[in-house]
N, CA, C and O atoms as a GROMACS GRO file, in nm:
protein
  224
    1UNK      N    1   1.791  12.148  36.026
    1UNK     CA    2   1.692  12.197  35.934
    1UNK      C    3   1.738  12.167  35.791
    1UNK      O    4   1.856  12.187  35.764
    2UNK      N    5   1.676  12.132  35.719
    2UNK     CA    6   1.693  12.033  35.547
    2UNK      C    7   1.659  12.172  35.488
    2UNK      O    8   1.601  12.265  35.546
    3UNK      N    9   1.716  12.167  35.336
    3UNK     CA   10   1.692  12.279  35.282
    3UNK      C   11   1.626  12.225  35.145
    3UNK      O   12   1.645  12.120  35.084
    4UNK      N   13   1.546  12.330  35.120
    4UNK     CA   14   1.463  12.252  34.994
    4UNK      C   15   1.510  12.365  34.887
    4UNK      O   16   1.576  12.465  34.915
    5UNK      N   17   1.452  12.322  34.732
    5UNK     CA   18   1.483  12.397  34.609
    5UNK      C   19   1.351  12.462  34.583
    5UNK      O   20   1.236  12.417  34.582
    6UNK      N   21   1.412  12.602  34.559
    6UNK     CA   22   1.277  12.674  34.486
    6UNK      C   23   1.294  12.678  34.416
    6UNK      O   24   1.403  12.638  34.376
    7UNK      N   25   1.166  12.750  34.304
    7UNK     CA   26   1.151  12.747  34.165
    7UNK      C   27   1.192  12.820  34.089
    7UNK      O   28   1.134  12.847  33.984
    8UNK      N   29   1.333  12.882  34.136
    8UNK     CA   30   1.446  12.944  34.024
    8UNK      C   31   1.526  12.841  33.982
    8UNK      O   32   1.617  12.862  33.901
    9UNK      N   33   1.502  12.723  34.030
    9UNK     CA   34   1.606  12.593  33.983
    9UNK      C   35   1.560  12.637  33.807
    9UNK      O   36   1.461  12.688  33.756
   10UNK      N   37   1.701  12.581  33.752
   10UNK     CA   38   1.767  12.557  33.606
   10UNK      C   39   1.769  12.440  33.579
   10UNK      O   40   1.768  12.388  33.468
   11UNK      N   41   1.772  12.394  33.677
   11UNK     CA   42   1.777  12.211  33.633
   11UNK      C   43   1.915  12.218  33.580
   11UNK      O   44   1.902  12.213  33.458
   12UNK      N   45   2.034  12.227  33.608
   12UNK     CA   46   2.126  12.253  33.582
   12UNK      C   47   2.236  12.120  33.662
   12UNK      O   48   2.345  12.087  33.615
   13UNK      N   49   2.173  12.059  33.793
   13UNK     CA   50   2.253  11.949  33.817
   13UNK      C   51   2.383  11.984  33.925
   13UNK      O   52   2.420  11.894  34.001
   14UNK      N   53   2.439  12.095  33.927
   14UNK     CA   54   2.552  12.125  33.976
   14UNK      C   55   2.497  12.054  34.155
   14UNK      O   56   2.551  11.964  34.219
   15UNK      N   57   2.362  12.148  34.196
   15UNK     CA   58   2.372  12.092  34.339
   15UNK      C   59   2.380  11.963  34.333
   15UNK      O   60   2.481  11.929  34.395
   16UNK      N   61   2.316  11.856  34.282
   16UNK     CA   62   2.280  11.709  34.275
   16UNK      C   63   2.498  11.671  34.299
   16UNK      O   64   2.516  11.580  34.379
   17UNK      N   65   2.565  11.700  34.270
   17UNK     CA   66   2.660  11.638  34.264
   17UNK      C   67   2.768  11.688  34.327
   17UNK      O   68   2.883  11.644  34.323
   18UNK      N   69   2.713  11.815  34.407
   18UNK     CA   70   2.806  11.831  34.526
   18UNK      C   71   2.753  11.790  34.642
   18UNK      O   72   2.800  11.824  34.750
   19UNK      N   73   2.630  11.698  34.628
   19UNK     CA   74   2.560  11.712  34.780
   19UNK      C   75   2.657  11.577  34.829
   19UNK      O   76   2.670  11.472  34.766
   20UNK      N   77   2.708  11.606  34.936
   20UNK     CA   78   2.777  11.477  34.996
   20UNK      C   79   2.723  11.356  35.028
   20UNK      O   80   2.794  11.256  35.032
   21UNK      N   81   2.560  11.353  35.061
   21UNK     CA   82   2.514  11.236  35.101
   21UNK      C   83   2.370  11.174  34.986
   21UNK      O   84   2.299  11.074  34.995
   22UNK      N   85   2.373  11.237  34.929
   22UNK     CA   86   2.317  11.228  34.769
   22UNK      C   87   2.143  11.222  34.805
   22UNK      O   88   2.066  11.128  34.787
   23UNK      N   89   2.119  11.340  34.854
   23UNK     CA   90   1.995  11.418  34.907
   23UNK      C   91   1.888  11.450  34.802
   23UNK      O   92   1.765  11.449  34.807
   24UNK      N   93   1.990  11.481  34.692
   24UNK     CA   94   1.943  11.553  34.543
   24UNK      C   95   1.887  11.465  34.454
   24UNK      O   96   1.948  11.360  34.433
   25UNK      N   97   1.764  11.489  34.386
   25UNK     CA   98   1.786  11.421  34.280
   25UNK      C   99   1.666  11.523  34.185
   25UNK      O  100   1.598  11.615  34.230
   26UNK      N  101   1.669  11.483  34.082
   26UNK     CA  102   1.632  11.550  33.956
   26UNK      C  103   1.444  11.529  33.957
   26UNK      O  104   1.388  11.429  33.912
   27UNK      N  105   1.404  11.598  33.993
   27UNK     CA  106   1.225  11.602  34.007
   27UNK      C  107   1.152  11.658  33.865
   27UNK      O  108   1.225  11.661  33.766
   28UNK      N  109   1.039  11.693  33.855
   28UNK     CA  110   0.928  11.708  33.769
   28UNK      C  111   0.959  11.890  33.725
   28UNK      O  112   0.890  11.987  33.756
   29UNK      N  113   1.063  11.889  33.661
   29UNK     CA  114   1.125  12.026  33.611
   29UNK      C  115   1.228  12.074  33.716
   29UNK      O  116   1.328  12.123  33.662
   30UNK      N  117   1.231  12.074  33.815
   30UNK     CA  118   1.342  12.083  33.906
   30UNK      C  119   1.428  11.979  33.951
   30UNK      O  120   1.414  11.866  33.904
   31UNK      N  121   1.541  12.012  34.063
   31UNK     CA  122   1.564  11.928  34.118
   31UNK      C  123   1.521  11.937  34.286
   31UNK      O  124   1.514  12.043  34.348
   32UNK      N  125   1.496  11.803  34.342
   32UNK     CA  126   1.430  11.790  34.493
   32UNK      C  127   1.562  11.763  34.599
   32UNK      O  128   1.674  11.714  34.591
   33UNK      N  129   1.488  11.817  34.690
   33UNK     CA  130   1.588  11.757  34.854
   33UNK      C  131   1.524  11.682  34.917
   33UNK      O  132   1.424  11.727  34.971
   34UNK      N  133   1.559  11.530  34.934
   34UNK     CA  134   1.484  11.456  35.094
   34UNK      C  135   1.544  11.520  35.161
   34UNK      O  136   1.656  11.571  35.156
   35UNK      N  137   1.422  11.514  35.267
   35UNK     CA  138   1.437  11.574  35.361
   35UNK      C  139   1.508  11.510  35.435
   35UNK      O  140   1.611  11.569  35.469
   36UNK      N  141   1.485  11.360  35.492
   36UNK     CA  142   1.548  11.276  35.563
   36UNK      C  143   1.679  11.238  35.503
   36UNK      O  144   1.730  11.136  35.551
   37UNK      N  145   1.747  11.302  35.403
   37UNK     CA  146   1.878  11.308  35.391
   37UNK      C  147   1.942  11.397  35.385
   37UNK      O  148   2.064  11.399  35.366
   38UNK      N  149   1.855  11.506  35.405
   38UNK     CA  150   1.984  11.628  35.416
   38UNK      C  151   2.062  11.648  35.516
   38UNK      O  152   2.009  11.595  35.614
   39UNK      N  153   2.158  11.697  35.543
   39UNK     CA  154   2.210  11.731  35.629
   39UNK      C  155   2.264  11.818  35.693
   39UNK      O  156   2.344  11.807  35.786
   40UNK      N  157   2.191  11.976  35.613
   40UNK     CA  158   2.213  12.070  35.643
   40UNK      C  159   2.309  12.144  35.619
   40UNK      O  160   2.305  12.257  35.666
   41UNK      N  161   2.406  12.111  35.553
   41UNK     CA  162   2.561  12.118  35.485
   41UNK      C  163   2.572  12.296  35.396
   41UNK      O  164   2.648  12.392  35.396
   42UNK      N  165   2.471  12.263  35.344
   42UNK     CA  166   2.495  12.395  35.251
   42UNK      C  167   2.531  12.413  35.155
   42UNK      O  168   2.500  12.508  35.082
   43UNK      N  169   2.632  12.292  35.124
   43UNK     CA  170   2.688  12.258  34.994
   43UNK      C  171   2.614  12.284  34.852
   43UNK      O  172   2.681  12.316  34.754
   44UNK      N  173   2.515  12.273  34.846
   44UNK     CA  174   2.382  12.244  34.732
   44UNK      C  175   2.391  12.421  34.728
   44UNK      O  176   2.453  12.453  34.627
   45UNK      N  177   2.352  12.528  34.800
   45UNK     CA  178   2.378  12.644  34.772
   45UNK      C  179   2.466  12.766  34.750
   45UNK      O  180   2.446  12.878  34.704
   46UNK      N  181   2.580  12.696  34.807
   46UNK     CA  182   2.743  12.716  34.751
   46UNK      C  183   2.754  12.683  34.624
   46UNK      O  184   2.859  12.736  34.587
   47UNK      N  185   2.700  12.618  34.521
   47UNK     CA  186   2.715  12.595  34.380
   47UNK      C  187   2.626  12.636  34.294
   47UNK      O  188   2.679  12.707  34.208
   48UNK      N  189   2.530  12.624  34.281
   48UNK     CA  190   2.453  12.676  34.266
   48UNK      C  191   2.383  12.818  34.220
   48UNK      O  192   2.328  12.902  34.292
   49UNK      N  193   2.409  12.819  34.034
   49UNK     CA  194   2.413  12.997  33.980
   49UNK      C  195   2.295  13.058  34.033
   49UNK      O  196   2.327  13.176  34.044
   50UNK      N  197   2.200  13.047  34.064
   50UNK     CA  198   2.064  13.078  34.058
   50UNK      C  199   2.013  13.098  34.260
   50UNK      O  200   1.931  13.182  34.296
   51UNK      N  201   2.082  13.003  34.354
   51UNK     CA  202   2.088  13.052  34.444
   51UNK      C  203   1.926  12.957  34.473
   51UNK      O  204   1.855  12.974  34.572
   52UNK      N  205   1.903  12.881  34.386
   52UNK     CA  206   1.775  12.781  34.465
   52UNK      C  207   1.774  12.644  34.567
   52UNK      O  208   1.687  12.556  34.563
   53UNK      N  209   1.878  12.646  34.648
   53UNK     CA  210   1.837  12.577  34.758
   53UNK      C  211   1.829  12.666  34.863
   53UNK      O  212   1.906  12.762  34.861
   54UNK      N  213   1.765  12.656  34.939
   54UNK     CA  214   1.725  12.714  35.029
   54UNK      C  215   1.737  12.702  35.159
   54UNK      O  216   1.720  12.580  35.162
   55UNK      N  217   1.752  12.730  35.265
   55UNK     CA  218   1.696  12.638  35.444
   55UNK      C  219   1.514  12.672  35.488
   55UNK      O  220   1.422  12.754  35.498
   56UNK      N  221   1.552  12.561  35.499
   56UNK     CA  222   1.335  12.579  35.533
   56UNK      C  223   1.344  12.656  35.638
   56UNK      O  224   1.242  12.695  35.696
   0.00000   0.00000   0.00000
């Protein structure tokens, strides 16, 4: 299951550069998860002040 960002994102970048398989990238005021690259890791919400990635 891929985890997506809700809209407490900061745009702050921290997840984008712990994600190991580079899932993240910087969207239209937030930042996004493909889906077809996540990998379920968790990593992206382990860093993350605000606590916006999520598991679908």
């Amino acid at each position: 299951m891929a985890y997506f960002i809700n809209d407490e994102c900061i745009s702050c970048g921290a997840c984008e550069a712990e994600c190991p398989v580079s899932a993240i990238s910087a969207g239209d005021g937030k930042y996004v998860i493909d889906d077809s690259l996540c990998i379920d890791c968790g990593a992206c919400n382990g860093v993350c002040p605000v606590g916006a990635p999520q598991p679908k």
